[in-house]
N, C-alpha and C positions, 0 to 999 in steps of 0.2 A: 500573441498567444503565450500565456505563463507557463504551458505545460513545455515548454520546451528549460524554463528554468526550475522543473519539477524532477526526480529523478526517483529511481527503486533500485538497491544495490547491494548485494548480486541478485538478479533477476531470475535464476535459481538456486532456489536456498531449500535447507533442512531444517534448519532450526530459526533463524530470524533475518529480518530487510531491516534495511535504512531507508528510509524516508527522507532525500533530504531537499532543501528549497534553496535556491540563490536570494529569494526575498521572502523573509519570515510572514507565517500567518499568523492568525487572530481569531480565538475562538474557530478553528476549522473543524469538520469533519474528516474521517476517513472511513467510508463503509465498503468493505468486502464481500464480492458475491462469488458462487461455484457457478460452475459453468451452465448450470440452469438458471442460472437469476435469481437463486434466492439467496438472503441477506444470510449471512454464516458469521459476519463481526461488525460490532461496529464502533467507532470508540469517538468520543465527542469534547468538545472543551479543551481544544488543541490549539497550542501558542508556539512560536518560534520556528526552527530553519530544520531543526532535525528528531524524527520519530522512528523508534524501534518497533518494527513489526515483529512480536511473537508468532511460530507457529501454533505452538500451545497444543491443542488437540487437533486441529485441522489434519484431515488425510491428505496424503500427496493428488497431487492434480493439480489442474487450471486451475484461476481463479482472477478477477477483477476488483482491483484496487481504484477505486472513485476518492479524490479528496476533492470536498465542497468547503467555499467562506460564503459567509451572504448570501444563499440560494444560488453562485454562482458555482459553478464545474471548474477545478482550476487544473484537473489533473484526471486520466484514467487511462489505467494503463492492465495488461495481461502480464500475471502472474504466474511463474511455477513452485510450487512445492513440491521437493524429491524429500526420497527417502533415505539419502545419502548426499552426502557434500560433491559434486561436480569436478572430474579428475580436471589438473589443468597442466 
């Protein structure tokens, strides 16, 4: 199972994720859905171990990060987006 060497960090964020891989990809996907299942990002043409998620305009809430290589699922994981950085 690769998604265990697949990661999102910090898994809540305000303004942007890391994306990152213990074994780089190759031409991958990442498409993000809201908690209704429709497609809100999507960004394609992805190479190597580590990707910056913008939040950009997304409103806070749930959301579902899917990374695809070769029609294959390598990674899907639940997202939150706040509207302030997470006291710690």
């Amino acid at each position: 199972n690769t998604s265990k060497n697949i990661g999102i960090r910090p898994n809540c964020f305000s303004t942007h994720a890391v994306l990152e891989a213990y074994n780089p990809f190759n031409n991958a996907s990442i498409t993000i859905f809201n908690n209704s299942g429709q497609v809100v990002r999507e960004f394609g043409n992805i190479s190597g171990n580590l990707v910056v998620i913008n939040r950009d305009n997304l409103p806070s809430g749930i959301y579902f990060v899917r990374l695809t290589e070769n029609n294959k699922v390598l990674m899907s994981e639940k997202i939150v987006i706040t509207d302030s950085a997470p006291k710690r």
